[in-house]
N, C-alpha and C positions, 0 to 999 in steps of 0.2 A: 535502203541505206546499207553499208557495208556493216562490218563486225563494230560491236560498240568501241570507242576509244575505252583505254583502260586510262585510271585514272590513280596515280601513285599516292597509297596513304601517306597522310598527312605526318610527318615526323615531328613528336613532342617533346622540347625539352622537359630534363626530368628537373623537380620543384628542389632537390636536393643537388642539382650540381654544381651551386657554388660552394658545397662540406665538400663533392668530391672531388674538387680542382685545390681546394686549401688543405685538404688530405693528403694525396699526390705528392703538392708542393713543400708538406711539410715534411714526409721522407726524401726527398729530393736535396732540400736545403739541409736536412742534416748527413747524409749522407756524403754529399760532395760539396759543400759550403755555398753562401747564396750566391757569390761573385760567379760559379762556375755552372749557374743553374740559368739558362735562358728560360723565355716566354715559352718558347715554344717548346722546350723540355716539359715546358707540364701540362702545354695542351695536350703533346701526346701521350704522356702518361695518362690523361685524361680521356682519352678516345676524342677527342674537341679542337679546332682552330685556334690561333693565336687570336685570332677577333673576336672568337669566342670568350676566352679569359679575360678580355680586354672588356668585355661587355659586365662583368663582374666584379672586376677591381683593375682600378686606374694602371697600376706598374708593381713590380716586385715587392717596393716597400710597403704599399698597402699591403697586399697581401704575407706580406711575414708579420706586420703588425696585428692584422688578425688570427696568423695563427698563435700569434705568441701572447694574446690577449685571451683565446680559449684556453689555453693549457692554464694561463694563470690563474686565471675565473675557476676552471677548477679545483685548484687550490685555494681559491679563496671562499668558496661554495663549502669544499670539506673541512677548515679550521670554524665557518659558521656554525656547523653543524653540531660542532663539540662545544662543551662544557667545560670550567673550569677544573679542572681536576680538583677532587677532595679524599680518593685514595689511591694507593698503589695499583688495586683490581683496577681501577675509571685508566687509571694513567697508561697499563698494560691492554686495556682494550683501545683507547684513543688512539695508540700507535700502530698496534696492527692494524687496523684501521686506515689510518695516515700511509703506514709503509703499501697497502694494497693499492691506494689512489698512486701511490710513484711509481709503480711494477705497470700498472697502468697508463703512465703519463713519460714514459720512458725519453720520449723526446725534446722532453721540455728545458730541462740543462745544457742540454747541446744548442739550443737555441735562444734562449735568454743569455748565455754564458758566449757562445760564440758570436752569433748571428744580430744581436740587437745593435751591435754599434754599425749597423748598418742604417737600421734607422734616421728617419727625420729627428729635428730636436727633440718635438713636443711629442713622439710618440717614444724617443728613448726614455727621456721624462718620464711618461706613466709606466713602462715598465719597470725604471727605476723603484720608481713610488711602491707600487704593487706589490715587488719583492723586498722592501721593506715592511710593508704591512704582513709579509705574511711571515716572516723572520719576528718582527714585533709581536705578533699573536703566537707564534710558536715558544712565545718566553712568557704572555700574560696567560695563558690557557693550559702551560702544559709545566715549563721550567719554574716561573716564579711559586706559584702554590708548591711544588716539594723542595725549594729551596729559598726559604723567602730574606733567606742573610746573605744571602749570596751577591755581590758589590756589581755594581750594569756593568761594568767591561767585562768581567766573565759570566755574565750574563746572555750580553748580544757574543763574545762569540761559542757559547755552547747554542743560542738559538740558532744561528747561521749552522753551525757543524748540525743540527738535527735535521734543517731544512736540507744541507748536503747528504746527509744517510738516505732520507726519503726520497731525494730525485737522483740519486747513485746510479738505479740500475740504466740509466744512459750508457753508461763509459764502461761496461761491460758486460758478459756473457757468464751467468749463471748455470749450474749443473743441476741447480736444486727444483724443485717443485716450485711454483708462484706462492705456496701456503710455506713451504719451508723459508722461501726468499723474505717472505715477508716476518717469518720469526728471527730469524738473522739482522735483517735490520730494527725490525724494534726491539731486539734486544741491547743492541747497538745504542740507537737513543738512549735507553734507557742509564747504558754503564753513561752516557756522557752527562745527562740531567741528575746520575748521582755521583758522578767522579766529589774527589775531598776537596774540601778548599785551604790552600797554604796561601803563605805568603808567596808571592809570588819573585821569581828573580828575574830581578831586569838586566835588559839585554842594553850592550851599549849602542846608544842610539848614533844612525848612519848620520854623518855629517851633511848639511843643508847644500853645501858645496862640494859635488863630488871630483876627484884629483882627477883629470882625464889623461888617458896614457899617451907616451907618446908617438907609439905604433902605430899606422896609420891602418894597416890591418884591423887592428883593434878596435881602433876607433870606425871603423867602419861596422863591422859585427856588432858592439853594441848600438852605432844608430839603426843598422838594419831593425835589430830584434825591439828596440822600441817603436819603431815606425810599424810592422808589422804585426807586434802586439794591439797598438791605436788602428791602424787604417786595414789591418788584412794585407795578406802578401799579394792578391788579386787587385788591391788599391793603391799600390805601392812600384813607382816605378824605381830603377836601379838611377838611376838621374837622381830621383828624390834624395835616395840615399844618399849618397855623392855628395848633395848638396847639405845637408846636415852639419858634416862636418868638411864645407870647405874643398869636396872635393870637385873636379868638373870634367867631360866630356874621359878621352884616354885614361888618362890617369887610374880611374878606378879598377878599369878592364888590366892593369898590373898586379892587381890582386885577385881578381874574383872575372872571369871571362862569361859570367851570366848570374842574371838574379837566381836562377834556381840552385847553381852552385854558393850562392851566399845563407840559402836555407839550409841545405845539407851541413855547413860548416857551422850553422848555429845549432841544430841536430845532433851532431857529432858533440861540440862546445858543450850541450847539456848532459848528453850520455856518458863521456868523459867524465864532468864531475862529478856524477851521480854514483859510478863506477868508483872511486876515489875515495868517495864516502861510505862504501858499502867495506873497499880494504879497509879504512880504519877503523870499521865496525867488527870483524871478524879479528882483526887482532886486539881488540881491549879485554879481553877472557876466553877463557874454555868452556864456562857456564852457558848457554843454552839462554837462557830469560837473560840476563848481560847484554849477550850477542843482538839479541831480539831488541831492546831497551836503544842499542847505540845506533843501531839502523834507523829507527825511528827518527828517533833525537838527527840525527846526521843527514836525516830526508826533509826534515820539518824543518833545520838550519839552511839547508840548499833551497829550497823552496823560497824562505825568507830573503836570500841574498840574492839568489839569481831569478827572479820571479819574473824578468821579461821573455827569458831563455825558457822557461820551464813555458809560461804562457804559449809561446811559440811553439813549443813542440808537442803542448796540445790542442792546441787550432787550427795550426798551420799544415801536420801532417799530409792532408790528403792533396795537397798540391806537389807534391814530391812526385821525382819520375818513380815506375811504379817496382823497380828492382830496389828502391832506396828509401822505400816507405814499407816494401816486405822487413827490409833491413832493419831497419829502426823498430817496427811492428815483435820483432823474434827482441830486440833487445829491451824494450819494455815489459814483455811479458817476462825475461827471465830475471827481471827483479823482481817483479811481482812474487815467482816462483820463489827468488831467494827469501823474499819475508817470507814465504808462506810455509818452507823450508826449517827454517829458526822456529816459529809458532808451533808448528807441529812439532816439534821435537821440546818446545815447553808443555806444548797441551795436546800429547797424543793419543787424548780420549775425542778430540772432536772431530769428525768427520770431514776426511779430505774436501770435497764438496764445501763441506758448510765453512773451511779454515780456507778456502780460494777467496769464498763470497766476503768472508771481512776481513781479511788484508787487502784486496780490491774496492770496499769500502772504505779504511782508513786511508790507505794514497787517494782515492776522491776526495776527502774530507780536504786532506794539506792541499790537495789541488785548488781547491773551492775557497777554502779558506787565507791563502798565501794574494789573490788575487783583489782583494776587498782591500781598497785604498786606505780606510781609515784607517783599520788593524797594525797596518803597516808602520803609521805614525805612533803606535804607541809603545814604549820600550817592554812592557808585559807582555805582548801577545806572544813573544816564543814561548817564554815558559808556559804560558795559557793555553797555547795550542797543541805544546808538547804531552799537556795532561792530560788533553781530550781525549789525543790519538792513544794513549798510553794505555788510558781508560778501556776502550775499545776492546783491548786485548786482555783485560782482567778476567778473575777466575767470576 
């Protein structure tokens, strides 16, 4: 007989690589959003075929559903864990604690926040659910024992603003140590679960009927930036928009000659006011904590009125061509810089590093917190939210 046939070992999948295709998937999806994340994007990231994936989980939404039901499980695993508070020391170790599972779970805001309305109903449903369960237990375990006078509307939104400090470190890029990061945010918690409580001032509440303008421009901008806040700009054809408001086929292409030019002009639209309100914040004093105080105040008013706009330009970003998403990227940061700017010149015993990481945390918070439907409805939540972020930056 000739040379033996050689016979090719046998290839075994590994018992873990459906964690390593939902791993993969779940840097993927937050990095460049799900609409722009094929199959086969995460086969290969995965070393694996698209048959392969397929052999795992039915289509994309399964799989964002699973990943976004581990991150949450997590969180829902680490509030079990805890106790109700019964003093300052319990309440100071619960949160670094807490803040360490988020420096941890870094991806999970970006994707519960952006990525779920992608989902099917019944799975948006339970993530809904979930992140209320875990907002509800972050006020019965941690906020109600050290503030037990404290009335449920600034209740749920100081829980909401603690569940935003702990999953913050998503939406930015820290200098500090993971131990340092995590004293910075629960210290964080901490000024928001003992900010004071006032009377609250009510804000005049937005009419049920809003006046629509009647620039046709205008009217297009703000359908774009609701339809792309609800559907994603990847779901969202320029027709769509068009049709919103009555418009059809040419017509629209008289204002805007492409959907990606109708993002930049709502990019622009937010940056502009943002920009607007930071001039009127440098001219109400000379004082330093003033200055610091009307920024706030003037970020946490923007937020509240233009909340589609603002949504849009932190979702929608990475669909931008990539000379006008640098663009945008340098003008976000130099507000960032501007608060951090003002802060350090009220408190310039804190460390550059550590005065980035919570002004980078208070804009998450107004981010997180401007976007929660109900809040919206109630005429207290400016001032409520004003006090949180205000909070934040106390001695």
């Amino acid at each position: 007989m000739g040379a033996e046939a050689r016979v090719a070992p046998t290839s075994r999948r590994p018992k873990d690589r459906n964690v390593q295709i939902a791993n993969n998937a779940r840097e993927l999806f937050a990095l460049r959003g799900f609409h722009a994340v094929r199959v086969d994007h995460i086969a290969e990231a995965s070393g694996v075929t698209a048959r392969a994936v397929y052999r795992h989980y039915r289509n994309k939404q399964e799989l964002l559903a699973r990943i976004i039901d581990e991150d949450q499980q997590r969180w829902i695993d680490a509030l079990d864990s805890i106790s109700e508070v019964e003093s300052d020391e319990e309440l100071a170790r619960h949160l670094d604690y807490l803040a360490r599972v988020g420096i941890e779970s870094r991806r999970l805001s970006v994707l519960w926040q952006r990525e779920a309305r992608h989902l099917d109903e019944d799975d948006f449903r339970t993530v809904r659910s979930r992140a209320v369960w875990i907002s509800d237990n972050v006020a019965g375990r941690l906020i109600r024992p050290c503030h037990p006078g404290l009335g449920a509307f600034a209740t749920d939104v100081r829980s909401w603003a603690v569940v935003s400090v702990l999953t913050s470190p998503a939406f930015y890029d820290s200098a500090l140590s993971r131990s340092r990061l995590a004293t910075v945010m629960a210290t964080a918690c901490e000024r928001i679960i003992a900010a004071p409580t006032v009377e609250p001032v009510r804000r005049r509440q937005t009419p049920t009927v809003e006046n629509v303008p009647m620039a046709r421009r205008e009217q297009l901008l703000a359908a774009a930036a609701a339809a792309f806040r609800r559907s994603g700009y990847a779901g969202v054809s320029i027709d769509d928009i068009g049709a919103d408001v009555g418009f059809a086929g040419p017509a629209i292409y008289r204002y805007f000659k492409t959907k990606s030019s109708i993002l930049v002009a709502l990019m622009e639209r937010f940056a502009e006011w943002r920009a607007l309100e930071v001039v009127r914040a440098l001219r109400t004093s000379i004082d330093p904590a003033e200055v610091l105080s009307a920024l706030i105040s003037g970020y946490v008013r923007l937020g509240i009125e233009a909340v589609d706009l603002l949504a849009v330009a932190l979702t929608e970003g990475h669909y931008l061509p990539d000379e006008d998403r640098e663009r945008f990227e340098r003008i976000n940061d130099d507000f960032v810089s501007e608060l951090r700017r003002w802060y350090s010149s009220v408190r310039p015993d804190v460390d550059p590093a550590a005065a980035q990481s919570l002004v980078s945390i208070a804009v998450t918070v107004v981010h997180d917190l401007v976007r929660i439907p109900h809040f919206l409805r109630s005429p207290d939540f400016e001032s409520e939210l004003d006090r949180v972020v205000h909070a934040l930056f106390a001695d």
